[in-house]
MARTI-528940 format. One record per residue: z, y, x of N, C-alpha, C, O in turn. Coordinates in steps of 0.05 Angstrom, whole numbers, plus 32768, in hexadecimal, padded with zeros to 4 digits. Each point is the difference from the previous one (the first is absolute). Layout:
% residues N
ZYXZYXZYXZYX;...
% end
This chain:
% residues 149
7EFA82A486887FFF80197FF2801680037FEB800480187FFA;800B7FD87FFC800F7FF97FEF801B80128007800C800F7FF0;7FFA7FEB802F801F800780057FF4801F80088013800E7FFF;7FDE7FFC80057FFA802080088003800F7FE6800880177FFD;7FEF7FD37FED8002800F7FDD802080027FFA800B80137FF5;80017FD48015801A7FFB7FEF80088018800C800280147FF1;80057FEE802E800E801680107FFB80217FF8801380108003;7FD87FF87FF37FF980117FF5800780047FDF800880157FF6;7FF47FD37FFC801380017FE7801F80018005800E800E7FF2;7FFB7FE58022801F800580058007802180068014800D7FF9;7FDA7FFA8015800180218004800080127FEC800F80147FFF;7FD77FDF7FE77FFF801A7FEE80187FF67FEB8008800F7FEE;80057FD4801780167FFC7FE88013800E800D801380007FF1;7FF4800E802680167FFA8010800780207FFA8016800B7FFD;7FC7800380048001801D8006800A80107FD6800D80147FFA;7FE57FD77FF5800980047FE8801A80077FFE800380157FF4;80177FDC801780117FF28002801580198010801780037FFA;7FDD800C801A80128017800B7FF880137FFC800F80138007;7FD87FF47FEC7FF4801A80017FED8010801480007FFE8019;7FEE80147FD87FF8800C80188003801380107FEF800B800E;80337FFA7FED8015800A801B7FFB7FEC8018800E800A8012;7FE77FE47FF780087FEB80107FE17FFC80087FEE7FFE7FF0;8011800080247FE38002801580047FE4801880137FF7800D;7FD080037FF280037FF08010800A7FFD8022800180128011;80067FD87FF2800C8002801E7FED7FF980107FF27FEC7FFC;800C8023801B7FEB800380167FFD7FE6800F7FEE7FF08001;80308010800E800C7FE8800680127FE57FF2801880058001;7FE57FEB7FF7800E7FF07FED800A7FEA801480187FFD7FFC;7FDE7FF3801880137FF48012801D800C800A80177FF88001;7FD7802480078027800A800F7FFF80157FF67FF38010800E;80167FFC7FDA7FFF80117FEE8015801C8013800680177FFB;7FFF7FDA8016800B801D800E7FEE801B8013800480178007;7FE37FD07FFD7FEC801380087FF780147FF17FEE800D800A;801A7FFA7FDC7FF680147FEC800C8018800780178004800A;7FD9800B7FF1801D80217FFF80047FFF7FDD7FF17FFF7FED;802C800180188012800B7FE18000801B7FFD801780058005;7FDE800F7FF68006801B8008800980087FDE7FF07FF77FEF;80218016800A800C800A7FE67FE57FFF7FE97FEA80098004;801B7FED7FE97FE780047FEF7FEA7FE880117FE980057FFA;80197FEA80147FFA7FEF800680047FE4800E7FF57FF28012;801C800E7FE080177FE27FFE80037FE47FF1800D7FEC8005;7FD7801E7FE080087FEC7FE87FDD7FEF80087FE980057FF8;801F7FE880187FE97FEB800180017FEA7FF980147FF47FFA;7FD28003800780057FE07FFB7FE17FF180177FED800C800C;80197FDC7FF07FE97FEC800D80007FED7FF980177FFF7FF6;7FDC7FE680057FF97FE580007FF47FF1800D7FF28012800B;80077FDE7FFD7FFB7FE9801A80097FEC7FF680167FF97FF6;7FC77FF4801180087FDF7FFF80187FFE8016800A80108010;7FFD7FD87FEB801C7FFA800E7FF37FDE8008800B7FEE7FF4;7FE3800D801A7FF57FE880137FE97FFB7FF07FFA800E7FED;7FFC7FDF80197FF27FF07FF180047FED7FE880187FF88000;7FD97FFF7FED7FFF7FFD7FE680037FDB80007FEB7FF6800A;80257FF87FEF800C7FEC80087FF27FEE7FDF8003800A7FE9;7FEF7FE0801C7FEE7FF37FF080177FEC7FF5800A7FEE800D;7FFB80177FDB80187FF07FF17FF97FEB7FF4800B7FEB8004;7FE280197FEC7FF97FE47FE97FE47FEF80137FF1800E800F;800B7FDB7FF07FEE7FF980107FF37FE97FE0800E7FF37FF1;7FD18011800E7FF97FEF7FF4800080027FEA80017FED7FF0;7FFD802E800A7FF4800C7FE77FDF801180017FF98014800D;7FF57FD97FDE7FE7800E800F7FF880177FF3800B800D7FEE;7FE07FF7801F7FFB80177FF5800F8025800A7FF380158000;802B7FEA8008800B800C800180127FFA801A80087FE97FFE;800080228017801C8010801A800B800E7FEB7FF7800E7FEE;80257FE8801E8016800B7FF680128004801880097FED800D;7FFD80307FFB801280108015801980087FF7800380057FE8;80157FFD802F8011800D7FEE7FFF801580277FF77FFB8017;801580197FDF7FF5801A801B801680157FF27FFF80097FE9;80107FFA8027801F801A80067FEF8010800F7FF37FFD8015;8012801D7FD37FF5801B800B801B800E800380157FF97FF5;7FE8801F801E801E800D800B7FFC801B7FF07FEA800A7FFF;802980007FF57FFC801C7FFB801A8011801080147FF5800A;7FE8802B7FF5800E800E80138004801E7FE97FEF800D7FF4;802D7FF6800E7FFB80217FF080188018801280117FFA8011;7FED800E7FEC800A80138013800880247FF47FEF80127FFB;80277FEF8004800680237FF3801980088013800E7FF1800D;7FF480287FF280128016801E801C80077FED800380027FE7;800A8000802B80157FFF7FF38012801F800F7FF6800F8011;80207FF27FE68007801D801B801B7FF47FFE80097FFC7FE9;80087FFB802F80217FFA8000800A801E80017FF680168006;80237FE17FF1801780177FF6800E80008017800C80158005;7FF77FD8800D80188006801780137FF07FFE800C7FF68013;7FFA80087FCD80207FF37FF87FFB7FE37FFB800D7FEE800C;7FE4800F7FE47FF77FDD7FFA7FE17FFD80087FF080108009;800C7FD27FEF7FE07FF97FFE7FFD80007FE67FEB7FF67FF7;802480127FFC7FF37FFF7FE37FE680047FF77FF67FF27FEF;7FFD8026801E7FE4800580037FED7FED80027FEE7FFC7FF1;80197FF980257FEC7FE9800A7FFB7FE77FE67FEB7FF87FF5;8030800080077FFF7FE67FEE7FEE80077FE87FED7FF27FF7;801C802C7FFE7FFC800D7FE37FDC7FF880027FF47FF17FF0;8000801B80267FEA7FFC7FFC7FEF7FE680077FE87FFD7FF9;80277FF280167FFB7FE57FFF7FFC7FF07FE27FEC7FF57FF7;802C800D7FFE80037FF57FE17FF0800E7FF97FEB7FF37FFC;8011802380007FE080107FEC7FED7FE880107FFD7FEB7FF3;7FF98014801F7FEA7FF4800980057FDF7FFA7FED7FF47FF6;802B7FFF800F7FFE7FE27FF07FFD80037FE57FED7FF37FF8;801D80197FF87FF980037FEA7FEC80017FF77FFA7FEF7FEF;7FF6802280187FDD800580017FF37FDD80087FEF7FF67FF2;801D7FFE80247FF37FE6800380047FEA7FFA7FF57FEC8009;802180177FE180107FEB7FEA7FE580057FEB7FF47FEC7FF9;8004802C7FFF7FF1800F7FE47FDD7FF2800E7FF07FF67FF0;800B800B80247FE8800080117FFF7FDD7FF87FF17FF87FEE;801D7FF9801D7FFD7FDD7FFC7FFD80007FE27FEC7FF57FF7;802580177FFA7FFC7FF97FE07FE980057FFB7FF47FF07FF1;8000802680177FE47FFF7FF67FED7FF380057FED7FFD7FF1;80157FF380307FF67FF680107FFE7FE37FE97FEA7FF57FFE;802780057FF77FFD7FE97FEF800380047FE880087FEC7FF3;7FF6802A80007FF17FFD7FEE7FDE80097FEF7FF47FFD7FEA;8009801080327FE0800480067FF47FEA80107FE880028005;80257FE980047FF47FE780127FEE801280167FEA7FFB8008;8029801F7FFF7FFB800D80177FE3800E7FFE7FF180018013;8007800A7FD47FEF800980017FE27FEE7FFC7FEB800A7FF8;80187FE5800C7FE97FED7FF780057FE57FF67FFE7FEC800D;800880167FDC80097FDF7FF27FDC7FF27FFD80037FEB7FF4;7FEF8016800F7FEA7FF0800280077FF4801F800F7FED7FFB;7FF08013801580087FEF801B80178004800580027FEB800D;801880207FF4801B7FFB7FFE80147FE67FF4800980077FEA;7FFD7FE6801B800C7FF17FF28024800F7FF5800B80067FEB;7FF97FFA80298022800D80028009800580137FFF7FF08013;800C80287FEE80148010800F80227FF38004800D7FF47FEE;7FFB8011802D801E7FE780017FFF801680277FF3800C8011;802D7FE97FE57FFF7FFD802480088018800D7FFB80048017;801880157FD27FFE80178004801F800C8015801680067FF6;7FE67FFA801A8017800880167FF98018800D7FE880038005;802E80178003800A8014800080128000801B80167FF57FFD;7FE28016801E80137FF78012801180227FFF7FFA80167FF7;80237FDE80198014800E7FFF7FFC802080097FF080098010;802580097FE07FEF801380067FFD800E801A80107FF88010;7FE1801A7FF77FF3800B801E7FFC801F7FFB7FFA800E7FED;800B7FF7802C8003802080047FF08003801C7FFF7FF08013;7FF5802D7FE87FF0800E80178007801B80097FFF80137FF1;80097FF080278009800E8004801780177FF5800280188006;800E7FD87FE7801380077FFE7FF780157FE0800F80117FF7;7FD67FEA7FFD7FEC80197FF77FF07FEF7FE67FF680097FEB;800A7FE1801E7FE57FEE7FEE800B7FE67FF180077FED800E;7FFA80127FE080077FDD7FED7FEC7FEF7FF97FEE80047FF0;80187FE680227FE17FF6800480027FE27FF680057FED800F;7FF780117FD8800D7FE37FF27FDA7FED80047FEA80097FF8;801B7FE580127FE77FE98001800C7FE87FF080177FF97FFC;7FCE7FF97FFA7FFE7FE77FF17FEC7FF280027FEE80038010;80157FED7FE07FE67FEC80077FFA7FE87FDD80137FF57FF4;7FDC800A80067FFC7FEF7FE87FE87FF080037FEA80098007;801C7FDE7FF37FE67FE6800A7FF2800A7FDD800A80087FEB;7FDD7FF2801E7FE780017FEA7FF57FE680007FF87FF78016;80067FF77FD17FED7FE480097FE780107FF07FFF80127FEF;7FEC7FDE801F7FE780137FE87FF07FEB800880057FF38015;7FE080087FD67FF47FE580057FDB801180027FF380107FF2;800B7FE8801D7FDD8004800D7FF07FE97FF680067FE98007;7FE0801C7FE67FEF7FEF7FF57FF17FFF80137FFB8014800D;7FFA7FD57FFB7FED7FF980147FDC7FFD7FEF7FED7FFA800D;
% end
C-alpha cells in the first residue's frame, strides 16, 4: 500500500509543481497515444518504474526499499519553418519545471517524510519530440522509504 501512496504523493507534489494548466496523461507508457489537441498539450503522469529492491537487511522491526518512480510531462509547441527553436524553447520550460519538481521532491521527502528516508537518483533523459508538435521530457527519481512491520 505504501508505493500506491508514494505514487500518488509524487503526483499531487508533481501536479503542485506545474499547475493546474496540466492534466493528467491518459496514456503514460507511450505518451504518444494521447491526442495533443491545442489547449490540450500541457500533461503530466507518474509510474512506478519496476519493483521496490530491499536494501538494508537486518533491521527489525522495519523493510527498507529503495523503488524509481518514472515521471512524464508533456506541452505543444508550433514550429516556425525556419528553426526548432520552438521545440527546444518548450522542452527547457518543461526541464526546468523537473529540475523545480526533484527539489521539492527532497525537500518534502516526497510528500511523506514519516516513511520516506531520501530522495537521490534523479535523471532526465535526452530531449524527445512527438510528432514534430509535443515536448515530451521523462525522468525518473529512486525513493528509499522504510515500511514498519
Amino acid at each position: 500500500m505504501v508505493a500506491k501512496q508514494l505514487k500518488e504523493s509524487l503526483e499531487a507534489q508533481l501536479i503542485s509543481q506545474v499547475g493546474v494548466n496540466y492534466k493528467p496523461l491518459k496514456y503514460i507508457e507511450d505518451p504518444s497515444q494521447n491526442s495533443f489537441t491545442q489547449g490540450n498539450d500541457r500533461r503530466y503522469g507518474v509510474r512506478p518504474g519496476g519493483a521496490p529492491e530491499n536494501v538494508v537487511a537486518g533491521v527489525k522491526g522495519a523493510i527498507t526499499y529503495t523503488q524509481t518512480f518514472e515521471f512524464v510531462l508533456t506541452k505543444g509547441f508550433v514550429q516556425d519553418g525556419v528553426s526548432d527553436s520552438a521545440a527546444y524553447e518548450a522542452w527547457l520550460e518543461l526541464h526546468d519545471l523537473a529540475l523545480l519538481y526533484n527539489s521539492r521532491l527532497i525537500n518534502t521527502k516526497a510528500g511523506m517524510p514519516e516513511v520516506v528516508l531520501n530522495v537521490l537518483g534523479f535523471n532526465l533523459a535526452p530531449p524527445e519530440f512527438l510528432e514534430d508538435k509535443v515536448a515530451v521530457p521523462t525522468g525518473s527519481v529512486d525513493i528509499i522509504y522504510r515500511i514498519n512491520l
